[in-house]
N, C-alpha and C positions, 0 to 999 in steps of 0.2 A: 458485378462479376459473374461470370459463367466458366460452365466445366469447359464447354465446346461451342466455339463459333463457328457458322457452315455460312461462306460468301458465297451467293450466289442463289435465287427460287427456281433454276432450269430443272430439270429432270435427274441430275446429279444430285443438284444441293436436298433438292425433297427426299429423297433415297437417302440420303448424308443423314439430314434431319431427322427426319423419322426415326432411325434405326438408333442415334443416340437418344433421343429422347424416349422411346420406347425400350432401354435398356435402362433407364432411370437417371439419365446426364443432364443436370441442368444447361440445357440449347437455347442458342441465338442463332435465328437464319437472318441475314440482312441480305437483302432485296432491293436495285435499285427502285423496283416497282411494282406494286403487289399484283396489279393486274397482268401480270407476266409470270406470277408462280404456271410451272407446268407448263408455259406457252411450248406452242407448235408453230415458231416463224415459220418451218415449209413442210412438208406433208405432215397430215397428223395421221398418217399410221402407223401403227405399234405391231411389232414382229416382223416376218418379212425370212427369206434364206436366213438360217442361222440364229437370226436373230430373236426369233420366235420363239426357239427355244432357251435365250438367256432371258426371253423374262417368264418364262416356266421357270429357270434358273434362280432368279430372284425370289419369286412369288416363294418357292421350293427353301429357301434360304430364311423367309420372313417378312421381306420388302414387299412392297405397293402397288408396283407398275403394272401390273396381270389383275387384281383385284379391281383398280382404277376402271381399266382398258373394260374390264369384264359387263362394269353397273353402265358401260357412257358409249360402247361403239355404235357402228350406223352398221357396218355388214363383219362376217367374219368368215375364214376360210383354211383348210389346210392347205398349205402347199405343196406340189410335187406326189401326191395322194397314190400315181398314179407307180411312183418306185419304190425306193426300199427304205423304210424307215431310219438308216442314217440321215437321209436329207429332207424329211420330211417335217414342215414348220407351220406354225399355226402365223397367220398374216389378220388385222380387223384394223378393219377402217374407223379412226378414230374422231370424235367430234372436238371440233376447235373451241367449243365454247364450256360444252358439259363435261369433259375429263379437266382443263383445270382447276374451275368448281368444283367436281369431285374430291379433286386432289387436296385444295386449301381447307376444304371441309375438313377430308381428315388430319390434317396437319393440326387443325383450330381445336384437335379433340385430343389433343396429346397435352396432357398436366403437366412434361415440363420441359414443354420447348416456348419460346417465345418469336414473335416473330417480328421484323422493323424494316421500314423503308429508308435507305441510306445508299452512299456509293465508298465503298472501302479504298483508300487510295495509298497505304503502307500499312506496315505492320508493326507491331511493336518485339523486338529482337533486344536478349538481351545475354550474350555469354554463349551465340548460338542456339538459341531455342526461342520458339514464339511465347510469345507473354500476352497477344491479343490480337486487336485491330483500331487502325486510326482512319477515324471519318473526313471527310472532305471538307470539311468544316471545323476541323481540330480536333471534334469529342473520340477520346479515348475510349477503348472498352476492353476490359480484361478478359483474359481467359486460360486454361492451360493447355488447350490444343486449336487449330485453327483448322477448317478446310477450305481449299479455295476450287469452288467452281462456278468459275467465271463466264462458261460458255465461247461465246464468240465475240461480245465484250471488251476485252483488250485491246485499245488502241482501232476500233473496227472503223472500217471504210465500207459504204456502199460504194461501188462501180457499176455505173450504167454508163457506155457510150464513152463521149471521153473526159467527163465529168465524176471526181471523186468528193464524196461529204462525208467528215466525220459524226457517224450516227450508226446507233446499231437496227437489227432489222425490223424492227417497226418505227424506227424515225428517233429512238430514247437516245440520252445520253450514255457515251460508252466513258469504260474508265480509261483515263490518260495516262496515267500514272504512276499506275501498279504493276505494269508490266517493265518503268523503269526501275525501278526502286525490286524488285527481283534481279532484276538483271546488277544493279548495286551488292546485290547480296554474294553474286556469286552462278546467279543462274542461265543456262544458255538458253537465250528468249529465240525462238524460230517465227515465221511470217507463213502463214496459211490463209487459203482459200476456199469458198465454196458459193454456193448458189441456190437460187428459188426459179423456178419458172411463174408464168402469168395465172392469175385466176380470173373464170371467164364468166359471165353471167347466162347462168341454168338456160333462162327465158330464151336468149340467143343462140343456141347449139341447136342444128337439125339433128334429132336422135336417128332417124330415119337412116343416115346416111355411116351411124356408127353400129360397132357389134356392143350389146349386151354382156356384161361380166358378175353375174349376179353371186351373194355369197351361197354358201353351201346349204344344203342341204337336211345336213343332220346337225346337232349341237356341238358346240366346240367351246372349252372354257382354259382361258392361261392361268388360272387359278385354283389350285386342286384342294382348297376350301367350299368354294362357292359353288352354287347351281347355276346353270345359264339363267340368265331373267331378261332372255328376248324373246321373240317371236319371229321363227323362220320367215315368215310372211311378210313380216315388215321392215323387213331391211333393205336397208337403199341399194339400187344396184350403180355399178361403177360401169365406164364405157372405156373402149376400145379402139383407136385412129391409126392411122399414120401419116409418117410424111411422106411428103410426093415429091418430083423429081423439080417441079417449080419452087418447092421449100428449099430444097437444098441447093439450087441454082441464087435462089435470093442472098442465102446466107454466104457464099462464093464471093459471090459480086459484093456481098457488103462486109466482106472479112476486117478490113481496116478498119471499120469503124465500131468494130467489137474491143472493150474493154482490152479486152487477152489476147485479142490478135493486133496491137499496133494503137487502139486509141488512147492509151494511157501506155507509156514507155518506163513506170516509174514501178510497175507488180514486181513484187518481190514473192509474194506467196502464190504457193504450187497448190495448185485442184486437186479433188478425190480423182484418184484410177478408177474407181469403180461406178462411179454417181458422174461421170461429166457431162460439160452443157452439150448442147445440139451443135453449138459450132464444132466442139472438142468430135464430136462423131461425124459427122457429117468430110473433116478432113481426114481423120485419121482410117477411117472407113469407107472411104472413097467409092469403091467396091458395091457398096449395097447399095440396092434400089430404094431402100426405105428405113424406118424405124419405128419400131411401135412406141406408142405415145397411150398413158393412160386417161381418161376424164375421172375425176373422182371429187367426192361432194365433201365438201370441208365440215357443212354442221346442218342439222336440222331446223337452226332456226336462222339461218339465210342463204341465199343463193350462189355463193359463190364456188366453182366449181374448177379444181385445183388441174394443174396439166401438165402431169408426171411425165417426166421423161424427154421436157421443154425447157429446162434452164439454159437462160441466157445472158450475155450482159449488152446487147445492141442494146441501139438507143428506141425509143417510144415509135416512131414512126416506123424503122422497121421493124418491130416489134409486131407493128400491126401487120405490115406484108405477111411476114411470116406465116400469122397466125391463122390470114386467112386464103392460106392457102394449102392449110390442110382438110378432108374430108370433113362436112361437119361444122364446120367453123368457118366457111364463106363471109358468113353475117354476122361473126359472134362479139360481143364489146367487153371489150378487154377491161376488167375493174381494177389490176392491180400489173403493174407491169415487171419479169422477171428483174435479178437483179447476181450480181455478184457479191460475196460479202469477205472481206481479208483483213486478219487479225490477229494477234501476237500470242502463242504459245511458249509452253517450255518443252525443252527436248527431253523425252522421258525415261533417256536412261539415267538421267539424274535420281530416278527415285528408287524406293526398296520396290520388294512384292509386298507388301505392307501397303504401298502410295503414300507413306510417310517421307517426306525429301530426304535427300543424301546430305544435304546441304542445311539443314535448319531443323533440329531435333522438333517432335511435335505440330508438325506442320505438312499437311495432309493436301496432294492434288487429287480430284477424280472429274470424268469429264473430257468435254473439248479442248481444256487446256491444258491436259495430257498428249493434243494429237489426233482426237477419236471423230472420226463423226456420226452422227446415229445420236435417237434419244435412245436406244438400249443399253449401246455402247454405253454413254454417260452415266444411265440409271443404275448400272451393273458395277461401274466402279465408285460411282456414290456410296451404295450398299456396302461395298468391301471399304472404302474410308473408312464409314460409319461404324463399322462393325471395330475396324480397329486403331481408330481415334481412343473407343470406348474403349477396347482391352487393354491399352495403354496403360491409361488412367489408372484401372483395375489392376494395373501390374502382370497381367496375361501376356503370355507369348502372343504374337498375332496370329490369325487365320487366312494362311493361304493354300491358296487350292493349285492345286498340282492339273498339269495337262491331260492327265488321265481322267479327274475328276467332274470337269465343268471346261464350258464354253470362254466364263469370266477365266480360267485360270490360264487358257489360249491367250486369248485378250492380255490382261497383264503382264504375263512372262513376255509374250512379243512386244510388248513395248519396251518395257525396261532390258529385255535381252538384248534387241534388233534393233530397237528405235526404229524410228520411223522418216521417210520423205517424203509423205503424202498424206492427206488424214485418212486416217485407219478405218476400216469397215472389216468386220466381221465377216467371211468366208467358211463355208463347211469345208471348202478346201485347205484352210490352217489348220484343220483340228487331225492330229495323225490318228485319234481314236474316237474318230463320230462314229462308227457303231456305237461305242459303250457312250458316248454322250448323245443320247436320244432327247430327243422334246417328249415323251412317253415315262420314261424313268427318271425326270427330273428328281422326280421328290423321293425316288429310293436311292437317289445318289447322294441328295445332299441336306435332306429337312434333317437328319442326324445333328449335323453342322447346326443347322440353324437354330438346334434345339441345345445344341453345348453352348452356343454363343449369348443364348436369350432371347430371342427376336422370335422362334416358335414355341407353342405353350402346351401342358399336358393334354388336353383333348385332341390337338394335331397331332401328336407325337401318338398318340393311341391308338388314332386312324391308320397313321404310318405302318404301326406294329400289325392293326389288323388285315393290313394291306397285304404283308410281307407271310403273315399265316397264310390266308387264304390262298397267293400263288404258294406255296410248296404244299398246301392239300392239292390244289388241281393240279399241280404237278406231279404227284402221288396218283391223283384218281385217272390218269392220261396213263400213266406207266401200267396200272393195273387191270384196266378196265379194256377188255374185250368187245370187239366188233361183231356179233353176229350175222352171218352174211343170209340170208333169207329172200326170198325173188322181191317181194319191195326193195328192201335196200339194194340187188342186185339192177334193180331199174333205175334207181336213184342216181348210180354209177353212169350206169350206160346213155341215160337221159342228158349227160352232163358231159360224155364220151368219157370219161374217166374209165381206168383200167380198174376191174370189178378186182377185190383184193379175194384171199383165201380166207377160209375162218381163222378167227382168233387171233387174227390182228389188231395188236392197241393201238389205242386212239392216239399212242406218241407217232409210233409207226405213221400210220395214217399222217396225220399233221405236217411230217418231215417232207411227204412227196412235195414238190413247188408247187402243183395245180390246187390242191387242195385247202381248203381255206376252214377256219373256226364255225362261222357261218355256214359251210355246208353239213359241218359235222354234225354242230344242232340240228338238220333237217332230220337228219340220223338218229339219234340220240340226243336226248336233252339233258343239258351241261348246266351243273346248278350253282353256275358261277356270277359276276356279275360280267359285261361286257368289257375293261378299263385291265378285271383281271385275265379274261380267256386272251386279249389283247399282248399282256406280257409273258406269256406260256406260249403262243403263237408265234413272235419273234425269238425267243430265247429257243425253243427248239429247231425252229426253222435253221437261222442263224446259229447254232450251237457251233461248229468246226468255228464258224469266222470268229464267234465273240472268243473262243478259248483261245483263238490266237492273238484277239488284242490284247485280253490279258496277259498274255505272256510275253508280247512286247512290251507294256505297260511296265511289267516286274523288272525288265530289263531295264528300263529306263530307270525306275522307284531304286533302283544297288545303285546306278550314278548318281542318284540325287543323294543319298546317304555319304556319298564321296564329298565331304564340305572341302572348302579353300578356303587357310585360314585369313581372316580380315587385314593380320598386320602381310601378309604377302608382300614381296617387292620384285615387280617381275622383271624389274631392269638385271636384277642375278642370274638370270635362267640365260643360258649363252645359249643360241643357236635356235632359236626360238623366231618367226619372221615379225620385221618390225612393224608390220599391219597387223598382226596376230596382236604383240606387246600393245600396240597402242589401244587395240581396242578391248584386252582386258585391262589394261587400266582404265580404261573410260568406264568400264561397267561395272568392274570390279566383280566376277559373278560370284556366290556362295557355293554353288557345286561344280564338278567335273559334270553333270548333265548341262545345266546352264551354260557353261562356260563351250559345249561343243554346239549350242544354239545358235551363237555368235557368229553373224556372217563376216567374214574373214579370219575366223581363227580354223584351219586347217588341222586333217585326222593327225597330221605329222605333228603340228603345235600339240594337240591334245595329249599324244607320247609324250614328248619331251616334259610337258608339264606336270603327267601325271609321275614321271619316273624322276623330277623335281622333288614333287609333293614325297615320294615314299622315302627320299633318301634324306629329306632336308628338315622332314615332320614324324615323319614313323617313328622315330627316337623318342617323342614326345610325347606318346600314346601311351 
C-alpha cells in the first residue's frame, strides 16, 4: 500500500515524485522502463522563450528540473539578452545521457518514494474516487491518490512515410489500454501529434560551411541554490544552417508521401502550432526563401548531433535528400531518422486548477496527457500535482497560482479555462503580466509558496529573506545617495556621450534615464551590493510606471477572482444568455467571474447577464 502512486518516469512523473516523497508521502513511481526516467526522446534542452523561466519557476517552488539541468548541461545562454527583461529566458543545452542519471540519482535518495518497472493499464475506482492502480499482468497496488503521467505513451503510433507501428519513441511498448478504460470512466480522450527530426553523425557535418552558436559568456544558473559548476571554456558549441531552395522543392515534389500530407489517410491527431515539421513550414510559408535549422550535440559522450527545426515524417530515402541538401550536410549520415509520434490525451477542461480530475476524486493528470508539449510544460505541472496530491491527503486547501503570480498559473488556467486544439507550448505571449513574471524574480515571487507547502527548507527561506533586505537597503542607498559631478566623472559622461547631469543627483535619478545602466554607475561610484541584487533595483526602477500598472491590472483581475460561482449553479436558468456561451460554461464549469470571462466563447454580454444572475439569485445567501 501507498499514500501516492505517480504513473509514468518522464519529466512530469519525477517532479510528481519528488515533491510527494519529499513532503514525506509514502510514493510509487511505476515506469514502463527505468532507462527512460527523465528521457529526452527529442531535444534535450531545458528552457527556451518562456520556458526558461518556468523552470526558475520550479526550482523557485522546490522542484528539480533547474538543479538537474544546472550539474548535466553541455552549453547555456540567456535569451533575447539584447530586450527588456519580460522576455528574457535562460535556454542550456542538455545532455541526453547525464541529466537522466542525474535525475534517478536523486530520486534513489529520497527515503520514501519507491520506484518499479511495470505498464499500468486501469485503475482501481471505487464510489468515484481512485483506490490505486492495476498492472498489466493483474497485480493490484493500493493507494489514496493516483497521478497519471503518461507522456506520449497512450495508444502511441510512430508515423514515418506511409507506414504506422505501435511503439512509443524509442521503439518500447506503449499502453493500450488505459486510454480506454478512461474513456469508460467518463473521460473525453482527444488524439495528438508531434515529432522528432534526424540525428546526424558529428564526424559527417562540414563545420566550415556552418555559423557557430556558442554559449554565453558570463555564468548563468536556473537554480538559485546552486553555483555554476562549469566552465565557460568548455562548453559545447551548437551550429547554425539553413534550408535552401532545392530542400524545400524536394519536400513539394514529395508531399504525398509524407505521413501528414496524404501517406497515411487515417491521422486523426493535430501538430504543435508552434514546433511544426519542415513540411508544415515549408507549405504554409511558401513565401520564405529559407529557414533556420539548428545543429545541436545531444551528449558528451557520443556523437550524435540533433537537427532542430528538421522534424519530419517522410520516409528514409527522402529523408536523406533532404538532408543533404542543406549547407553542411552534403555528406552527413544520417543515425536516426525523423519521425512523427500520435497519441491519445485527455481534454483538460475536464480538470480542477488542482489537476485533480473533475471526473474521479483523487486522481491527478500533469504532463503531455494534459495536451502540453514541452519537458517544462510537463515538469511544471508535475510539481503542482505533487504539491497537491500531497495537500490533499493532508487535508490542505490546494495551491494554485493565479496568472499574476507565475508562468505555471498561465499554463494551467489556460488549459482547464480554454482547453486546447493543438499541444500547448508556452508563449511570453499568453502571459498578460510578463513583466511581473520575470525569469530574475522567480524566487521573490514564489519560494514563499514553496516554503508554505514544504518542498523549501529554513536555510532557503533565509537566503530569500536576506535577499528581499538587501534590495530595500539599495534601494534606500540609490534614493539617498548623491552624485558628485567633478571633471572625472564629468568625462565619464561625455566619453559615453551621455548628457553630463547637475550636482546632486541620486543615483535613482540617474538609473531612470534608458541609456544608463548599473554597470556604469559603478565606474562612478562603487555600489556595495552584490550583482543578482543591483540587477533587481535596476529593473524595478527603470520599469517602475510599467510594473505599477501591471499591478494594478493584476488587482483588477485578483476582485473577479474573489467573485466565485457557486458549484451547484444551473446555467440552463439564466434566460438570454447565448447557447455557445451556456455550453461552454457548463463544460468548464469555472469557479470565478474572472475564469469564467477567460472562456473563449462566453461574451462581455454573457458575463452581464451572469453576473446580474449571480447577485440576484445568490446575494440573498450571503
Amino acid at each position: 500500500m501507498y499514500e501516492i502512486i505517480v504513473v509514468g518516469g518522464g519529466h512530469a512523473g519525477c517532479e510528481a515524485a519528488h515533491a510527494c516523497a519529499l513532503k514525506k508521502h509514502k510514493t510509487l513511481l511505476i515506469t514502463s522502463n527505468l532507462k527512460n526516467i527523465a528521457d529526452m526522446p527529442c531535444n534535450p534542452h531545458i528552457g527556451g522563450s518562456a520556458k526558461g523561466i518556468v523552470v526558475r519557476e520550479i526550482d523557485a517552488l522546490g522542484g528539480i528540473m533547474g538543479k538537474v539541468a544546472d550539474k548535466t548541461h553541455l552549453q547555456i545562454k540567456m535569451l533575447n539578452s539584447a530586450k527588456g527583461p519580460a522576455v528574457q529566458s535562460l535556454r542550456a543545452q542538455g545532455d541526453k545521457i547525464a541529466y537522466p542519471k542525474e535525475m534517478l540519482n536523486t530520486l534513489n535518495n529520497l527515503e520514501y518514494l519507491d520506484i518499479k518497472e511495470g505498464m499500468v493499464e486501469d485503475l482501481i475506482i471505487e464510489d468515484g474516487k481512485v483506490g490505486g492502480v492495476i498492472l498489466e499482468d493483474g497485480t493490484k497496488i493500493i493507494s489514496q491518490a493516483v497521478i497519471l503521467t503518461t507522456g506520449t505513451y497512450l495508444k502511441a503510433d510512430i508515423l514515418v512515410g506511409n507506414t504506422r507501428t505501435r511503439k512509443g519513441p524509442h521503439g518500447e511498448k506503449t499502453s493500450n489500454f488505459l486510454s480506454d478504460k478512461l474513456k469508460e470512466y467518463g473521460f473525453n480522450i482527444i488524439r495528438l501529434k508531434t515529432g522528432t527530426p534526424q540525428r546526424i553523425d558529428r564526424k559527417t557535418i562540414d563545420f566550415s560551411k556552418i555559423k557557430l552558436e556558442p554559449g554565453d559568456d558570463i555564468y548563468h544558473t536556473f537554480s538559485f541554490d546552486l553555483e555554476p559548476s562549469y566552465k565557460i571554456e568548455d562548453q559545447e558549441p551548437c551550429y547554425l544552417t539553413y534550408t535552401t531552395e532545392k530542400t524545400h522543392q524536394i519536400i513539394r515534389d514529395n508531399l504525398n508521401k509524407s505521413s501528414m500530407y496524404g501517406a497515411l489517410d487515417d491521422i486523426k491527431g493535430i501538430g504543435p502550432r508552434y514546433c511544426p515539421s519542415i513540411e508544415d513550414k515549408v507549405t504554409r510559408f511558401a513565401d520564405k526563401e529559407r529557414h533556420q535549422l539548428f545543429l545541436e550535440p545531444e551528449s558528451r559522450y557520443y556523437d550524435d548531433i540533433y537537427l532542430q527545426g528538421f522534424s519530419t515524417s517522410m520516409p528514409p530515402e527522402i529523408q536523406e535528400q533532404m538532408v543533404h541538401s542543406l549547407p553542411g550536410l552534403e555528406n552527413a549520415k544520417i543515425l536516426k531518422y525523423g519521425y512523427a509520434i500520435e497519441y491519445d490525451a485527455i481534454y483538460p477542461t475536464q480538470l480542477n486548477a488542482s489537476l485533480e480530475t473533475k471526473i474521479i476524486e483523487n486522481l491527478y493528470t500533469a504532463g503531455q496527457i494534459n495536451g502540453t508539449s514541452g519537458y517544462e510544460e510537463a515538469a511544471c505541472q508535475g510539481l503542482m500535482a505533487g504539491i497537491n496530491a500531497s495537500l490533499k491527503l493532508e487535508g490542505q486547501e490546494p495551491l494554485v497560482l493565479k496568472r499574476s503570480d507565475a508562468y505555471i498559473g498561465v499554463l494551467i488556467d489556460d488549459l482547464i479555462t480554454k482547453g486546447i486544439r493543438d499541444p500547448y507550448r508556452l508563449l511570453t505571449s499568453r502571459a498578460e503580466f510578463r513583466l511581473l513574471l520575470r525569469s530574475d524574480n522567480a524566487d521573490l515571487r514564489l519560494r514563499n509558496y514553496g516554503y508554505e507547502v514544504g518542498l523549501i527548507n529554513e536555510e532557503q527561506i533565509d537566503r530569500l529573506k536576506q535577499k528581499e533586505k538587501s534590495i530595500n537597503e539599495l534601494l534606500n542607498y540609490m534614493k539617498e545617495t548623491k552624485l558628485k559631478v567633478t571633471e572625472e566623472i564629468k568625462n565619464k559622461f561625455t566619453t559615453n556621450n551621455y548628457q553630463v547631469p547637475n550636482n546632486g543627483i541620486t543615483l535613482e535619478q540617474l538609473i531612470k534615464r534608458p541609456e544608463i545602466k548599473m554597470s556604469f554607475l559603478n565606474e562612478l561610484i562603487s555600489i556595495p551590493y552584490p550583482e543578482e541584487i543591483q540587477e533587481q533595483i535596476e529593473i524595478n526602477l527603470k520599469y517602475e510606471g510599467y510594473i505599477a500598472k501591471a499591478y494594478k491590472e493584476a488587482e483588477k483581475m485578483l476582485k473577479l477572482e474573489k467573485k466565485q460561482i457557486p458549484e451547484d449553479i444551473d446555467y440552463d436558468k439564466i434566460k438570454n444568455i447565448a447557447s455557445e456561451a451556456r455550453q461552454k460554461l457548463k463544460e468548464v464549469r469555472p469557479k470565478t467571474i474572472a475564469q469564467a470571462i477567460r472562456i473563449s466563447g462566453v461574451n462581455p454580454a454573457d458575463i452581464s447577464i451572469l453576473s446580474v444572475y449571480l447577485k440576484k439569485e445568490y446575494s440573498k445567501d450571503e
